[in-house]
Structure formats: C-alpha cells, structure tokens
LUMFIPA-623498 format. One record per atom (N, C-alpha, C, O): atom name; residue in one letter; x, y, z. Coordinates in nm, 2 decimals. Example, Ala and Ser with C-alpha at 12.3 -4.5 7.8 and 13.67 -1.06 7.14 Angstrom:
<recs>
["N", "a", [1.32, -0.57, 0.78]];
["CA", "a", [1.23, -0.45, 0.78]];
["C", "a", [1.32, -0.33, 0.78]];
["O", "a", [1.42, -0.33, 0.85]];
["N", "s", [1.28, -0.22, 0.71]];
["CA", "s", [1.37, -0.11, 0.71]];
["C", "s", [1.29, 0.00, 0.79]];
["O", "s", [1.34, 0.11, 0.80]];
</recs>
This chain:
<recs>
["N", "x", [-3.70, 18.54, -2.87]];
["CA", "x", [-3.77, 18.51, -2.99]];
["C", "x", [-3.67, 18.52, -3.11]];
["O", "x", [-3.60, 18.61, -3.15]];
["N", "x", [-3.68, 18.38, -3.17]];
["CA", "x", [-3.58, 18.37, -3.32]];
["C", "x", [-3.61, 18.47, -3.44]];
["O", "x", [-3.72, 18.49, -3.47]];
["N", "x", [-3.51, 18.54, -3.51]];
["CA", "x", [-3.61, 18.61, -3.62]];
["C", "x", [-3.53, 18.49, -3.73]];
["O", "x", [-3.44, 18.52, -3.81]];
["N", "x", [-3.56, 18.37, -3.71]];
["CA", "x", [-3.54, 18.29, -3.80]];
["C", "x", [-3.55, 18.16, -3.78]];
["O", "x", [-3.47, 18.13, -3.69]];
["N", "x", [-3.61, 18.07, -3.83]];
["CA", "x", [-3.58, 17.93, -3.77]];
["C", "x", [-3.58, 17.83, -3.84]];
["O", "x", [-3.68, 17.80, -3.91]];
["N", "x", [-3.44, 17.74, -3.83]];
["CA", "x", [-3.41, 17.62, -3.98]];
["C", "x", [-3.47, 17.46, -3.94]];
["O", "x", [-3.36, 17.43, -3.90]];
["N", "x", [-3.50, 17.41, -3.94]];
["CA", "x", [-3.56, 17.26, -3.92]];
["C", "x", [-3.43, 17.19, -3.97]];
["O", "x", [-3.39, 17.27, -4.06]];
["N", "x", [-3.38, 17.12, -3.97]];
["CA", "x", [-3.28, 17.01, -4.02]];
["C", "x", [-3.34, 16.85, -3.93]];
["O", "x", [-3.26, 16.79, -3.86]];
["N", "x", [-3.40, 16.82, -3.93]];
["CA", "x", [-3.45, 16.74, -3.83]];
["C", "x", [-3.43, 16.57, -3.99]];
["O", "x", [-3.46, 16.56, -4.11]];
["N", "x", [-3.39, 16.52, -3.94]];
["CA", "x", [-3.37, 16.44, -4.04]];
["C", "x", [-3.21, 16.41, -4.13]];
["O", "x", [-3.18, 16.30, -4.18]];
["N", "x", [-3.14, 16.53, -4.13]];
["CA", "x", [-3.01, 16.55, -4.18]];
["C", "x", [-2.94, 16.53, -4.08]];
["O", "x", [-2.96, 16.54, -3.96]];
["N", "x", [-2.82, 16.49, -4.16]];
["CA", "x", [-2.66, 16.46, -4.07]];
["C", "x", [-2.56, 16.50, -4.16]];
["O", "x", [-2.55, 16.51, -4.28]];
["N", "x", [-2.48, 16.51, -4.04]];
["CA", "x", [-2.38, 16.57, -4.06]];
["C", "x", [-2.28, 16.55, -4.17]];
["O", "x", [-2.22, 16.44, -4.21]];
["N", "x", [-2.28, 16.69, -4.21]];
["CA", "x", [-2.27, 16.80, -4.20]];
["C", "x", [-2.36, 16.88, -4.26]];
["O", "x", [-2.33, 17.00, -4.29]];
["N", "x", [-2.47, 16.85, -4.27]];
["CA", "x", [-2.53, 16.92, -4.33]];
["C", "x", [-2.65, 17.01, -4.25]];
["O", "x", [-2.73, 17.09, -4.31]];
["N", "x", [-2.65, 16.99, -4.11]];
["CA", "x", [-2.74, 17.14, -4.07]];
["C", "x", [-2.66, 17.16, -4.02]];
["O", "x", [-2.70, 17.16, -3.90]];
["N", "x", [-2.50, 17.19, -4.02]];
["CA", "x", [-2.42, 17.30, -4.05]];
["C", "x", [-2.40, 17.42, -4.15]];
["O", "x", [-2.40, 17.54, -4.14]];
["N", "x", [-2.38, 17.31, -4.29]];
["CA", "x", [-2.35, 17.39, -4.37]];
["C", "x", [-2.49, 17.49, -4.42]];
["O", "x", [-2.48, 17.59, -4.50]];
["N", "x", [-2.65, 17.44, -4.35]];
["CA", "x", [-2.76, 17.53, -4.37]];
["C", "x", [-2.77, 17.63, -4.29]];
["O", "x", [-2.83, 17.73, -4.33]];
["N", "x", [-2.72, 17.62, -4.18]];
["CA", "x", [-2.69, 17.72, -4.09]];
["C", "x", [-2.62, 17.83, -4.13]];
["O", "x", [-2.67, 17.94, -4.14]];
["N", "x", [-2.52, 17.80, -4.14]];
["CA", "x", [-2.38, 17.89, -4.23]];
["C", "x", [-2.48, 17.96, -4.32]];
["O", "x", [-2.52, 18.07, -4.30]];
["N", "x", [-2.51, 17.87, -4.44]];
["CA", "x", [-2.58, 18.00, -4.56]];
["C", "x", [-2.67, 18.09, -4.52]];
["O", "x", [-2.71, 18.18, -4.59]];
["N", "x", [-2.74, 18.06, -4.38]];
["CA", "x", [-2.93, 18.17, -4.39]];
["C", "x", [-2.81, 18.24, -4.27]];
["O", "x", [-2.82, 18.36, -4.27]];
["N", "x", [-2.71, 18.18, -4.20]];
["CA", "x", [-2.67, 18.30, -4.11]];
["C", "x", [-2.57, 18.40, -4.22]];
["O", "x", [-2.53, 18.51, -4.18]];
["N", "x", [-2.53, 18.37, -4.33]];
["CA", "x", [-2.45, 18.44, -4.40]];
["C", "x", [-2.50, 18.58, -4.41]];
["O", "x", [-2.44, 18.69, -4.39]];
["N", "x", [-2.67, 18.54, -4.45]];
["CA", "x", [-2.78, 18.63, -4.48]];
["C", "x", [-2.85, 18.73, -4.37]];
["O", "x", [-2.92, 18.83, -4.39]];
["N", "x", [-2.81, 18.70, -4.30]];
["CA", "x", [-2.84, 18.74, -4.16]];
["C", "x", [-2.79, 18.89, -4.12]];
["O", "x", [-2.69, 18.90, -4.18]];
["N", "x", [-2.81, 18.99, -4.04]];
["CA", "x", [-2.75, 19.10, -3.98]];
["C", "x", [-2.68, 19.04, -3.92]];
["O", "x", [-2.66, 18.91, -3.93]];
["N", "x", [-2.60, 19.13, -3.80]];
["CA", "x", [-2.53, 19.12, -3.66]];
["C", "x", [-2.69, 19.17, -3.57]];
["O", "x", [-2.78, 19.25, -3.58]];
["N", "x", [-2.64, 19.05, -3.48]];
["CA", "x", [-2.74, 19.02, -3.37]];
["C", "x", [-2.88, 18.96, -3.39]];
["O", "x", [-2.98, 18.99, -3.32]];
["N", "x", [-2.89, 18.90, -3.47]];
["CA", "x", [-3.06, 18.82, -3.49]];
["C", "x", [-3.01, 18.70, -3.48]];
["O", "x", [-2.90, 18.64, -3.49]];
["N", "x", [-3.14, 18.66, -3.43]];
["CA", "x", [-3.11, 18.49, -3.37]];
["C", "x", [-3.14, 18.44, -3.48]];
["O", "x", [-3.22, 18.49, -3.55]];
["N", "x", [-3.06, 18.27, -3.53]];
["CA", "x", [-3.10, 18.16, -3.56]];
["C", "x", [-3.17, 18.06, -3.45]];
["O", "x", [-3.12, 18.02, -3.35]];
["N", "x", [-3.29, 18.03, -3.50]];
["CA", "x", [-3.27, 17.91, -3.38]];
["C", "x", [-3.29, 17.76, -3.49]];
["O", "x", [-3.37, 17.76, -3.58]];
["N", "x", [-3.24, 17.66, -3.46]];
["CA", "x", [-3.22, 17.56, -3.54]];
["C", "x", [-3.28, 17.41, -3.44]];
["O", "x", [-3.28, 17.39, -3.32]];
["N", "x", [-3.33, 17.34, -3.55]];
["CA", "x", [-3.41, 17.24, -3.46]];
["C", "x", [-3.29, 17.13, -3.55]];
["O", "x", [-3.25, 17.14, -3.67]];
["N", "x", [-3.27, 17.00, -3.43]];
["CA", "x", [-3.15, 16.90, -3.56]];
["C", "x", [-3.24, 16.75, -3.48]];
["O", "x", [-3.31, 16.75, -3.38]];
["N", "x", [-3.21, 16.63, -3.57]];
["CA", "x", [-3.22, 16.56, -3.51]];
["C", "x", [-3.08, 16.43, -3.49]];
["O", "x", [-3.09, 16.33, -3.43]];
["N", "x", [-2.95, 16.49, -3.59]];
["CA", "x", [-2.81, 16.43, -3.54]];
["C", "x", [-2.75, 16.43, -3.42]];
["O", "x", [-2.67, 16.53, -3.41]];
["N", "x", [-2.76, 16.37, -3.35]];
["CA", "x", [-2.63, 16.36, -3.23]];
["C", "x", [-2.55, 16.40, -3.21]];
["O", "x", [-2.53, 16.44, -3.10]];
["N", "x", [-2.47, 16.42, -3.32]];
["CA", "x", [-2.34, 16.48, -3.34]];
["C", "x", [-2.39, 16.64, -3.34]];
["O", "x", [-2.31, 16.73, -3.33]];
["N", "x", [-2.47, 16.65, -3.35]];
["CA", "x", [-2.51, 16.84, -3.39]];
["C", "x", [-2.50, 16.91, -3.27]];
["O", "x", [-2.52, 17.03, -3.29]];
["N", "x", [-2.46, 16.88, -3.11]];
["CA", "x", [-2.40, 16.96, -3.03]];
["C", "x", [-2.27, 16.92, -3.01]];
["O", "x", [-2.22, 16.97, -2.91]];
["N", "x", [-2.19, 16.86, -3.09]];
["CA", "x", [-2.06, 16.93, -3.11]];
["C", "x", [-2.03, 16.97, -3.21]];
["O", "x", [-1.92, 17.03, -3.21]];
["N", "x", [-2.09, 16.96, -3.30]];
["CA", "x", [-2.06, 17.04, -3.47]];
["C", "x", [-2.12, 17.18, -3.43]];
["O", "x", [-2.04, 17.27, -3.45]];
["N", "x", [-2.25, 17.21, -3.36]];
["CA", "x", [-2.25, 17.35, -3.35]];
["C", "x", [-2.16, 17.44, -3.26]];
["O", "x", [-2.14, 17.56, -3.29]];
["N", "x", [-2.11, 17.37, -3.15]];
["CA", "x", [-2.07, 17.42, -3.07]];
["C", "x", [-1.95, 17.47, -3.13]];
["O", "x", [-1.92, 17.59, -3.13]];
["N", "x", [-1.86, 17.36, -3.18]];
["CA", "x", [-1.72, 17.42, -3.28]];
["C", "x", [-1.74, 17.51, -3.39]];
["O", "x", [-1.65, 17.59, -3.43]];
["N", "x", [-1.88, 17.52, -3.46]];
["CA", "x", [-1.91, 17.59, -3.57]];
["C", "x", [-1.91, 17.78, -3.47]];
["O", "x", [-1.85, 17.88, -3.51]];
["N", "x", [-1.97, 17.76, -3.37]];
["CA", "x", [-1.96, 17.88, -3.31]];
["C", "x", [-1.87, 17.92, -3.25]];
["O", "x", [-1.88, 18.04, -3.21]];
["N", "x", [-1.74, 17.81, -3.21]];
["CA", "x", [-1.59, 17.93, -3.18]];
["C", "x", [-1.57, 17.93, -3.30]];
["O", "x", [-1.60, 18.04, -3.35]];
["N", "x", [-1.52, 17.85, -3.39]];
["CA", "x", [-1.48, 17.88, -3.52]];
["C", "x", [-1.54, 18.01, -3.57]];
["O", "x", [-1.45, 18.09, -3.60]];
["N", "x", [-1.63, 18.04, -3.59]];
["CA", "x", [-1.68, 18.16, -3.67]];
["C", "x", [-1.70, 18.28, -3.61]];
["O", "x", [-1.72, 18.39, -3.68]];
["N", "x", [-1.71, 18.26, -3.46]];
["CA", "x", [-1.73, 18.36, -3.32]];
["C", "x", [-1.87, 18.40, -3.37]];
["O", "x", [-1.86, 18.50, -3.45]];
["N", "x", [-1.95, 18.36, -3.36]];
["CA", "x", [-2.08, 18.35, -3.33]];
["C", "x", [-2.15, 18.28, -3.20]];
["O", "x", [-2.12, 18.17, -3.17]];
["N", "x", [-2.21, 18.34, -3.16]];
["CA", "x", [-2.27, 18.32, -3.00]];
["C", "x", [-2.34, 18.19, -2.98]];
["O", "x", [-2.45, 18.18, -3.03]];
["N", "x", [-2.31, 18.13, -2.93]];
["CA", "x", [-2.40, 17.97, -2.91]];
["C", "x", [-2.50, 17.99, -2.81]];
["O", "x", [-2.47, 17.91, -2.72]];
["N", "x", [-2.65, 18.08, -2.77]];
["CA", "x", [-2.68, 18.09, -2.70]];
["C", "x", [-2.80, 17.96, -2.57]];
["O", "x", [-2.85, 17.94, -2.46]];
["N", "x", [-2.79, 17.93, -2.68]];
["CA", "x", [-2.83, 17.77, -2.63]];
["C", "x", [-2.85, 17.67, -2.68]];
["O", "x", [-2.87, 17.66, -2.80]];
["N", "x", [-2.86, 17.57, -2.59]];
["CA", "x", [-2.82, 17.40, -2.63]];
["C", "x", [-2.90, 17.32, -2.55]];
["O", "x", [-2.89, 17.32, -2.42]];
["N", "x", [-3.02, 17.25, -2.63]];
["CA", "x", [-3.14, 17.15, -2.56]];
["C", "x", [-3.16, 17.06, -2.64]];
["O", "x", [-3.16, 17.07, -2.76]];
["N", "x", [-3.19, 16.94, -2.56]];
["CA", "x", [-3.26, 16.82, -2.60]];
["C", "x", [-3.37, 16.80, -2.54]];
["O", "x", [-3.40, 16.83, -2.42]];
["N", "x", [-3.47, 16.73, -2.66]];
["CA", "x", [-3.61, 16.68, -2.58]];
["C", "x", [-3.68, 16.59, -2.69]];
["O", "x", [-3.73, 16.62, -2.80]];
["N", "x", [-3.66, 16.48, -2.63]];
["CA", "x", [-3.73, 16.31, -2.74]];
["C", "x", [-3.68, 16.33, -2.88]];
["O", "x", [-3.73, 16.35, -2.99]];
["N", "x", [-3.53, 16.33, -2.82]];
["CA", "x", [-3.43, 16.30, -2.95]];
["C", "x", [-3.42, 16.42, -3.07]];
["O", "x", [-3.39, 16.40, -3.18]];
["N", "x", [-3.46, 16.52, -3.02]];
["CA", "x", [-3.45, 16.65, -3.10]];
["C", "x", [-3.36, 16.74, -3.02]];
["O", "x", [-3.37, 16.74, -2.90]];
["N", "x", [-3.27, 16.83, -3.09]];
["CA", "x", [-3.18, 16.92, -3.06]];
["C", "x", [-3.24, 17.05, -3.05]];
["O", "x", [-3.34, 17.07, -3.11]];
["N", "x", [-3.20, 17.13, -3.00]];
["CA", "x", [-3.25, 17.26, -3.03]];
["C", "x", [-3.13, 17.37, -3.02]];
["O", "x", [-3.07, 17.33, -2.92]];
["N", "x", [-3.10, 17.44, -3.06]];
["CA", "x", [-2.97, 17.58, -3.08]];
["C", "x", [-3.05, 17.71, -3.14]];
["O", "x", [-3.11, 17.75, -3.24]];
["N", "x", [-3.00, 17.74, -3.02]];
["CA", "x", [-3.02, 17.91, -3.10]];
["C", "x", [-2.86, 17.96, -3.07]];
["O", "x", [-2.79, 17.94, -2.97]];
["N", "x", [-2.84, 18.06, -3.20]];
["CA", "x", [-2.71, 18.14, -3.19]];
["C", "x", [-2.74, 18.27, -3.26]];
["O", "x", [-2.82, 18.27, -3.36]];
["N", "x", [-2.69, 18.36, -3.23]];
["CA", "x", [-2.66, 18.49, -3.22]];
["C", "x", [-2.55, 18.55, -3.34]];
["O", "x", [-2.43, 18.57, -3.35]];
["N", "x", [-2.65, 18.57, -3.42]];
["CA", "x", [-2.50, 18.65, -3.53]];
["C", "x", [-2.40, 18.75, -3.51]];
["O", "x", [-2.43, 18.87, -3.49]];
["N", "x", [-2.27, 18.71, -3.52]];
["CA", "x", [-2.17, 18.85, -3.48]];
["C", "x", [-2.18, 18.93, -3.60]];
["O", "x", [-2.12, 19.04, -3.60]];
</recs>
C-alpha cells in the first residue's frame, strides 16, 4: 500500500520525473511512492532516476498504455 500516489498520466518527459523528485523530497525514509505515467519513455527515466538517487524501484507495470511504479524512499 502506497502512502502516496502521483498521476502524471498525460506528461512527458521530463516531467513525471521532476514530480516525483519534489513529493519524494517530502517524503520520510521508507514510504512508498506509487506513480501512474502515460510516457513511454517513463520506464527508463524512472529506472535511471532510481540508481541515480538510490531509491528502490520496487516496481514496473504496464496495462492499456499506462505505466505504473512504485518506489521506495531511502
């Protein structure tokens, strides 16, 4: 269960990155984001966003052209 969750469904890149980044800024250590995208590119932008920052990428789904990620705040 997310204790948070961003919609970007509509945006491209970079920009449900850089929304991610700010609410996870906000965030403890260990509460989930989970983020909904509908860019293509947004499983490799999150994926790099999460070694880059060492934040946990705990998962990665598609379903009728919507993304789904949840990650894990360090």
């Amino acid at each position: 269960m997310p204790d948070q969750t961003l919609d970007t469904k509509g945006l491209s890149c970079p920009l449900p990155i850089l929304h991610a980044k700010r609410i996870l800024q906000k965030m403890p250590p260990g509460q989930i984001l989970a983020v909904e995208a509908t860019d293509p590119g947004s499983a490799k932008d999150f994926e790099s966003f999460c070694t880059q920052t060492g934040n946990s990428l705990l998962s990665a789904s598609e379903s009728s052209g919507v993304f789904f990620y949840t990650i894990r705040k360090v």
